[in-house]
N, C-alpha and C positions, 0 to 999 in steps of 0.2 A: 504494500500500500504506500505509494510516494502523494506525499501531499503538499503543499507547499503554506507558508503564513505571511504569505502577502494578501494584502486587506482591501477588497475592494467595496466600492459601493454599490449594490442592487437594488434596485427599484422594488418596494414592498409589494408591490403588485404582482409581479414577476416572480416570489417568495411562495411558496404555498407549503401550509403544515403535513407533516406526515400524518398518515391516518393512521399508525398504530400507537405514536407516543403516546409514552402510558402518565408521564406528569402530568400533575396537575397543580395549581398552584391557590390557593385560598384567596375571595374577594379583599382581606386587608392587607394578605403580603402583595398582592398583584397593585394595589393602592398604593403601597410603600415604595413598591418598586418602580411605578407608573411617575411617582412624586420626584424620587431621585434622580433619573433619565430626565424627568425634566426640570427639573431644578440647574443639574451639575453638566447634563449635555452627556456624560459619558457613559457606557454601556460595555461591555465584554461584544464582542464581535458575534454575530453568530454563526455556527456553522453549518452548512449545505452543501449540496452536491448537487450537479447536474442533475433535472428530474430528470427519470427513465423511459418518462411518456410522454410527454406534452414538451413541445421544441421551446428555446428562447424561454423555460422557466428553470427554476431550481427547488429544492425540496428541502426540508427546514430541516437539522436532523438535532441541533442543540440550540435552546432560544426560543422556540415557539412565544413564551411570556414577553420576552423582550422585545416581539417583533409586535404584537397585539398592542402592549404599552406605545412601540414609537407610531403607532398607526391614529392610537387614540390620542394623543398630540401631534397627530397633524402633519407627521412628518412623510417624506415619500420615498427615503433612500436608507438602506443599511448597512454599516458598516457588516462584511461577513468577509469568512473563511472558506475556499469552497475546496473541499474534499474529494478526493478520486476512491470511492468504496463502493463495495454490491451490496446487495440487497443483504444479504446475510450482516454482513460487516454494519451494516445500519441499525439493524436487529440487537446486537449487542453492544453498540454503542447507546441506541435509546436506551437501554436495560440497567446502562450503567454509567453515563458522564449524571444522573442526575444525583446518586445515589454515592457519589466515590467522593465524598467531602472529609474532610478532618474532623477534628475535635478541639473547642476550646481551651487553653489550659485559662486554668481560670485567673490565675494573678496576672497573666499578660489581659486577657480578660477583661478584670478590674481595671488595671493600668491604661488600656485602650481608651473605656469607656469615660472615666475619672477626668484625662485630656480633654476626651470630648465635651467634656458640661462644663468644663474652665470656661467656652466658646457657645455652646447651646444649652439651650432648657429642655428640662426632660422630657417633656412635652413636644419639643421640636423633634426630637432625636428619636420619640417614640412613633413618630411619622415619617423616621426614614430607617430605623433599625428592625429586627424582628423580635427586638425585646421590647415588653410593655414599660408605659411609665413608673410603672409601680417600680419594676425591678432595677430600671434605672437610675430612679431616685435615692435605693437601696445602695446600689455598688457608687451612685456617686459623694453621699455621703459614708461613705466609708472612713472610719475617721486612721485605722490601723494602719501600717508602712503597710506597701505591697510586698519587699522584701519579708517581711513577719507577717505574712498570710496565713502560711500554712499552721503555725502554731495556732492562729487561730479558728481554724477549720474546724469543727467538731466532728468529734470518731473519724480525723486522721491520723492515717498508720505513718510512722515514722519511717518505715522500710520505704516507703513510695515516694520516687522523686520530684513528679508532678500530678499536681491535682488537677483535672480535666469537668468540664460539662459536657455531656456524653447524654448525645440524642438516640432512645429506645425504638424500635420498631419490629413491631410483629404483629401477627393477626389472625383475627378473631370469628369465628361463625357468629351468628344470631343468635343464637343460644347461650355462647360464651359472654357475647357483648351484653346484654342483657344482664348476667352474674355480673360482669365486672364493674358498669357502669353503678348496680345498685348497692355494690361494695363502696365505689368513690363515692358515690354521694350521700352514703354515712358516717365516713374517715372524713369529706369535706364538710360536715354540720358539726362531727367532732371538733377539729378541729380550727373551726371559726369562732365556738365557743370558747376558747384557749388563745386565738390571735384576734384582737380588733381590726387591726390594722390591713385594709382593703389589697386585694391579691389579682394578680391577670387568671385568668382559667388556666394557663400553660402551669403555673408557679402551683394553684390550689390541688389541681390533679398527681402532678411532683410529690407533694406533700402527703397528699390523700396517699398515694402508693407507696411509699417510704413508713407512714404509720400504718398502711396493713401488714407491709412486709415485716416492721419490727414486733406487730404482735403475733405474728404466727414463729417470727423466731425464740420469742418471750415464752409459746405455745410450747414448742420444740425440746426449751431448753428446761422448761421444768416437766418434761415428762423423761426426763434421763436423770433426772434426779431419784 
């Protein structure tokens, strides 16, 4: 597969989405995203290939969201990447450029974020980041050095040289969804009775999953007693 990354501009017209990409991106991060393209101008290139059918087009293969957002501002050219791959090579590139991301460590994290609100309000940032104001608000008052983070991390192991925020994913039948769902939303009255202080859904469910999982190890550990 020779590809090249010189970056041309294509007419969004002439762009058409693949019909198998399986992403999908939720109405407030597509917002956030939609805000920042247009705010800052700038955008990751997307990348395509000649379509296989239709002459003088090309076919989305990473970007579909970015190209939606420049279309809804108005714009008529994108910056893209065009790719020399088959149909198979397509196949598992949608399978996995959405999917192959890293992991926060979380004191760079902090540190990123902490800069950012020197400059903006939480508020602003919470309209262009995919963390809520809440949580922003949180790590930007942080009052702790970032170098002495980890000490205060709670139930960090000292063996471990970084501490990461680490996105879960798996899934669930109807069935399952249903137990789980009515699990969190007993962990999340629990424990709103215990916190005042107002939480995004990402942060409460977090939380919710964290006190089921420590009372079933609670469960666990006095039945070996």
């Amino acid at each position: 597969m020779q590809n090249t990354n010189t970056i041309i501009r294509i007419p969004l017209d002439k762009l058409l989405p693949h019909p198998e990409n399986p992403n999908r991106m939720s109405k407030q991060a597509f917002g956030k995203l939609k805000r920042l393209i247009g705010q800052s101008g700038n955008y990751e290139p997307l990348i395509v290939r000649k379509h296989p059918e239709i002459e003088n087009h090309f076919e989305i293969i990473n970007g579909h969201h970015r190209a939606d957002a420049l279309k809804e501002l108005g714009e008529t050219l994108a910056d893209c990447a065009v790719w020399d791959v088959d149909d198979e090579q397509v196949r598992i590139l949608l399978a996995t450029l959405n999917r192959l991301g890293g992991k926060d460590e979380l004191a760079a994290k902090l540190a990123l974020i902490k800069n950012l609100s020197e400059k903006f309000g939480a508020k602003e940032l919470a309209k262009l980041l995919p963390d809520t104001k809440q949580v922003i608000e949180k790590i930007s008052n942080f009052k702790s050095q970032i170098p002495n983070l980890k000490a205060q991390i709670s139930n960090f192991k000292p063996d471990n040289t970084k501490a990461f925020l680490n996105t879960l994913i798996f899934f669930l039948d109807d069935e399952q969804i249903k137990i789980v769902n009515s699990a969190l939303d007993a962990a999340i009255k629990t424990q709103q009775s215990r916190d005042r202080q107002e939480a995004g859904k990402a942060e409460k469910t977090a939380k919710a999953i964290t006190i089921i999982a420590q009372k079933y190890l609670n469960e666990m550990a006095g039945r070996q007693i």
